[in-house]
VEXKOL-19334 format. One record per residue (C-alpha): x, y, z; residue number from 1. Coordinates in Angstrom, 1 decimal. Example, Ala and Ser with C-alpha at 12.3 -4.5 7.8 and 13.67 -1.06 7.14 Angstrom:
! VEXKOL-19334
12.3,-4.5,7.8,1 $
13.7,-1.1,7.1,2 $
***
This chain:
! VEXKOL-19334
91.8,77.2,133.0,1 $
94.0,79.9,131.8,2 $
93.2,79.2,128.1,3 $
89.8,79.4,129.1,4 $
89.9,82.8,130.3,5 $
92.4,84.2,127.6,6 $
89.5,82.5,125.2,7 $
86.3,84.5,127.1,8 $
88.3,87.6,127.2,9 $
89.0,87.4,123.4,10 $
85.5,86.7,122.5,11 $
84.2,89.2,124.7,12 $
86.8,91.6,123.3,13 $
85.6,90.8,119.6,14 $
82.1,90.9,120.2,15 $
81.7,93.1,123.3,16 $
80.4,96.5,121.2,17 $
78.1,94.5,118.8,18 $
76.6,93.0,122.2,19 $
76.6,96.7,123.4,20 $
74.7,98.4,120.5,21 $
72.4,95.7,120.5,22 $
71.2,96.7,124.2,23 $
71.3,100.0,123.2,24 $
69.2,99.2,119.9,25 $
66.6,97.2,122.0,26 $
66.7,100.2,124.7,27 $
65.6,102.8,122.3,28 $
63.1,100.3,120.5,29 $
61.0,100.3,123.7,30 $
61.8,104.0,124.8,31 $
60.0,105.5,121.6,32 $
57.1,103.3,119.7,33 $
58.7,105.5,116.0,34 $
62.1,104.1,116.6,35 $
61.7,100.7,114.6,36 $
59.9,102.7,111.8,37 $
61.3,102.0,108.7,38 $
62.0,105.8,107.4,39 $
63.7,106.6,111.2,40 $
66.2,103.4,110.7,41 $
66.9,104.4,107.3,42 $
68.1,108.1,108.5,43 $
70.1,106.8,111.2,44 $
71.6,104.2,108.6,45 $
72.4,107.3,106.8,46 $
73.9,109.6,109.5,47 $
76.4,106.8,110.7,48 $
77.3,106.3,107.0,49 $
79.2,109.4,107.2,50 $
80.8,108.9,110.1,51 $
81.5,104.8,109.1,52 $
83.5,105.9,105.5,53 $
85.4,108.6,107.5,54 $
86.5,105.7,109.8,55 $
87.1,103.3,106.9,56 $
89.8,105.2,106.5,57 $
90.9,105.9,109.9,58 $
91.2,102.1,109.9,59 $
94.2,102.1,107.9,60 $
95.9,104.4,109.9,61 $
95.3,103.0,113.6,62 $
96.6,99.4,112.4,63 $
99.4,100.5,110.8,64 $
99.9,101.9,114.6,65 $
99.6,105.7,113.9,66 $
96.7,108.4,114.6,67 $
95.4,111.0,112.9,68 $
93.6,114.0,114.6,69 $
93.6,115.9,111.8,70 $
91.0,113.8,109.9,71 $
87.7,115.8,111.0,72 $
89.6,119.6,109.9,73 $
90.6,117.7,106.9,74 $
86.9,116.1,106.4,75 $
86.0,119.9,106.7,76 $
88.7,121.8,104.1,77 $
88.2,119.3,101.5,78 $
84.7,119.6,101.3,79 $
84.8,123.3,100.8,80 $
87.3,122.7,98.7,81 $
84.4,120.4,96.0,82 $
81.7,123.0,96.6,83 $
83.9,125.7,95.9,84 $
85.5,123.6,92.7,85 $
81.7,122.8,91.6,86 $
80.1,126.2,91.7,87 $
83.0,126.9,89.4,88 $
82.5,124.1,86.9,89 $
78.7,124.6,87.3,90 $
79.1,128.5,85.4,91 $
81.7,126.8,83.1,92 $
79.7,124.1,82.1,93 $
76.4,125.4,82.8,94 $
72.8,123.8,84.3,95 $
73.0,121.0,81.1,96 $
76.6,120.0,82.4,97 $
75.8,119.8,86.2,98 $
76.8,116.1,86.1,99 $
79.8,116.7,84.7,100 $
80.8,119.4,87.1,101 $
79.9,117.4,89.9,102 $
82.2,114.2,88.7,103 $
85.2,116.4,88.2,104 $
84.4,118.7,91.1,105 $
84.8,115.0,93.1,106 $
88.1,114.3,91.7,107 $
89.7,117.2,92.2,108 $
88.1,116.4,95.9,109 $
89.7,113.0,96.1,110 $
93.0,114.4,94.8,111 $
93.7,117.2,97.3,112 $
92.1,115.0,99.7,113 $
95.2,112.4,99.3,114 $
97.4,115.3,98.8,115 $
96.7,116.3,102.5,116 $
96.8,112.8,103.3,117 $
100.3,112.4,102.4,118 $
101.4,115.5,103.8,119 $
100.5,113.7,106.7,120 $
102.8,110.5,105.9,121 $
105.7,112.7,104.6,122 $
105.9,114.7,108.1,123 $
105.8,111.4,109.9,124 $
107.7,109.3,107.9,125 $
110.2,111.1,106.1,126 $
110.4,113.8,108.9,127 $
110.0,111.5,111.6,128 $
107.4,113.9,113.7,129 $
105.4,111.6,115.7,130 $
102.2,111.2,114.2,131 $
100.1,112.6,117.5,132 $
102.0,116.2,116.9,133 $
102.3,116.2,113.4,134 $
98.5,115.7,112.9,135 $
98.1,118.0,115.8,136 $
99.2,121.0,113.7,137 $
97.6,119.8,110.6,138 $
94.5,119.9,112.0,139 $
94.9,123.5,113.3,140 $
96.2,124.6,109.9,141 $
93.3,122.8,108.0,142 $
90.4,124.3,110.4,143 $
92.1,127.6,109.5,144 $
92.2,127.3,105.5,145 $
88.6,125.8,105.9,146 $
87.2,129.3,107.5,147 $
89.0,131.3,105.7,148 $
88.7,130.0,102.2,149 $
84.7,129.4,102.8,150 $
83.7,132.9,105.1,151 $
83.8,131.7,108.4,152 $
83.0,128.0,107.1,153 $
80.2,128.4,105.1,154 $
79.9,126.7,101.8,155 $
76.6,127.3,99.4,156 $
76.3,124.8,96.4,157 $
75.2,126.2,93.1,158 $
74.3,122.7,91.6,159 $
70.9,121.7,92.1,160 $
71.5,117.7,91.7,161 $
74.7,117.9,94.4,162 $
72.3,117.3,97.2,163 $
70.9,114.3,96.0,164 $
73.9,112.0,96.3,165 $
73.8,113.0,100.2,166 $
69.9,112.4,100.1,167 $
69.0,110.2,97.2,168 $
68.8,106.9,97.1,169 $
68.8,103.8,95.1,170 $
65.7,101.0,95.8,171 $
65.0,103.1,98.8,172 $
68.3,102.4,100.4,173 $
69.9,106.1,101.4,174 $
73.2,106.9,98.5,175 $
75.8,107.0,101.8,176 $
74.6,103.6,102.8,177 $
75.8,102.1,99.6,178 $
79.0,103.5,99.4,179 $
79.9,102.8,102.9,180 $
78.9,99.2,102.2,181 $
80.6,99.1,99.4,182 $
83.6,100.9,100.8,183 $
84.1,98.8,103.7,184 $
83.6,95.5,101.1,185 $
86.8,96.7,99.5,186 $
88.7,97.5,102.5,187 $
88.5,94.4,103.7,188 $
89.1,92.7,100.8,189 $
92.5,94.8,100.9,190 $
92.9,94.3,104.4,191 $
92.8,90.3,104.3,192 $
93.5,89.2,100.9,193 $
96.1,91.7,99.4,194 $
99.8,91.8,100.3,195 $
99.6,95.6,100.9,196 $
97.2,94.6,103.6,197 $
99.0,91.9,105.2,198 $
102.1,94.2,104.9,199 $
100.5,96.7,106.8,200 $
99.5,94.7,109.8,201 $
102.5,93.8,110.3,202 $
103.8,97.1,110.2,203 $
101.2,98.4,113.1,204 $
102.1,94.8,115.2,205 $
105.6,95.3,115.1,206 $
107.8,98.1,113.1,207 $
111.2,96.4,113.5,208 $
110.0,92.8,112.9,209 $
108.4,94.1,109.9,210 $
111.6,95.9,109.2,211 $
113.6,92.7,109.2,212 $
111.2,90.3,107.3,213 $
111.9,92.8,103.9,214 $
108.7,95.5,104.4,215 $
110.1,98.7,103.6,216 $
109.1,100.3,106.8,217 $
110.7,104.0,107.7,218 $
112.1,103.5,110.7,219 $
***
């Protein structure tokens, strides 16, 4: 009997919020008669997208046992951070480089973006703050460069083909659908069939045990 229970309370655990946003999906089908339209399904696929790579990441991070609040502030300063970097490769490279601009104006996104990142680890690991204060003032400190470096947060691209990776899309499916499917592909390819993945489970399950089964862990 007690396995039996432990075994309903898993499955309920594991599946409870898909059961959950299924009521609420069949909820809003019959509340509005434009809710299962194709077009409205397809923006809500692309407003979670956002939201979904964000917490791609975020996954990391909670099973390897820490937190991050800093992530939105950080989401924030790094995109003014591209638009500022492209409207400065746009006048370098002018309208017939705009691709370019954009690719490197990305990288130099995803490299201060990791930059901050490991600020992050550094201050936890190697300065053993705990990772709900050291996040905590990161956060404060990226809000603040974000507003000041882009006028009280507001950031104007100069490219004309930037917006399109936010609203394009490919075979009618939105841009930030694909890479959050193909994102989370990855990640769970890392997650379950890489050693860094398996390393890092064990890390959030259990610091020490991880400690003494050879994972470098910075205890």
């Amino acid at each position: 009997m007690a396995r039996e229970n432990v075994g309903r309370r898993f499955e309920y655990e594991k599946f409870g919020p898909l059961i959950a946003l299924a009521i609420l999906f069949v909820i809003s089908a019959f509340a509005s008669p434009y809710f299962l339209q194709t077009q409205n399904l397809l923006n809500i696929l692309r407003q979670v997208s956002y939201t979904g790579i964000i917490a791609l990441g975020m996954t990391f991070v909670i099973i390897s046992g820490g937190i991050d609040l800093s992530v939105g502030s950080m989401v924030a300063l790094v995109g003014g951070v591209v638009i500022l970097a492209l409207n400065w490769l746009v006048g370098i490279f002018g309208a017939g480089g705009e691709a370019w601009a954009i690719l490197l104006a990305l990288l130099v996104g995803l490299l201060f973006g990791a930059g901050l990142g490991a600020l992050n680890g550094l201050m936890v690991t190697l300065g053993k703050i705990a990772p709900f204060i050291a996040t905590l003032g990161t956060m404060a400190i990226f809000r603040s460069m974000a507003l000041y470096i882009g006028s009280a947060g507001v950031f104007r691209s100069q490219s004309r083909l930037f917006p399109d990776l936010g609203m394009g899309s490919i075979l009618g499916i939105p841009n930030p659908v694909i890479v959050f499917i193909s994102l989370a592909v990855v990640f769970a390819i890392i997650l379950n069939k890489t050693r860094y993945g398996r390393y890092l489970c064990a890390v959030g399950s259990n610091p020490k045990v991880a400690k003494y089964s050879a994972i470098k862990v910075n205890l």
